[in-house]
C-alpha positions in Angstrom: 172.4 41.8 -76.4 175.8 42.0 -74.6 174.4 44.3 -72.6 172.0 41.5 -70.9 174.8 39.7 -71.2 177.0 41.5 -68.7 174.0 41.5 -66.6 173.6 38.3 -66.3 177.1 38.0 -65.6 177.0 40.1 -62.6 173.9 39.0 -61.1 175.0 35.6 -61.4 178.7 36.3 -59.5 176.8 38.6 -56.9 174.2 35.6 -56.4 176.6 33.3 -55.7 178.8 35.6 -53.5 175.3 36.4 -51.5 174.0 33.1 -51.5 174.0 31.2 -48.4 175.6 28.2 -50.4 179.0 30.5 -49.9 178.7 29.1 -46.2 
């Protein structure tokens, strides 16, 4: 499961970094 993991990880950081919150 550290594969989901990871994923989460990622999706997470790229969310935040594409969110409109990073205004």
């Amino acid at each position: 499961m550290r594969i989901v993991n990871l994923s989460i990880e990622i999706f997470t950081f790229a969310f935040l970094q594409w969110s409109p919150a990073s205004q």
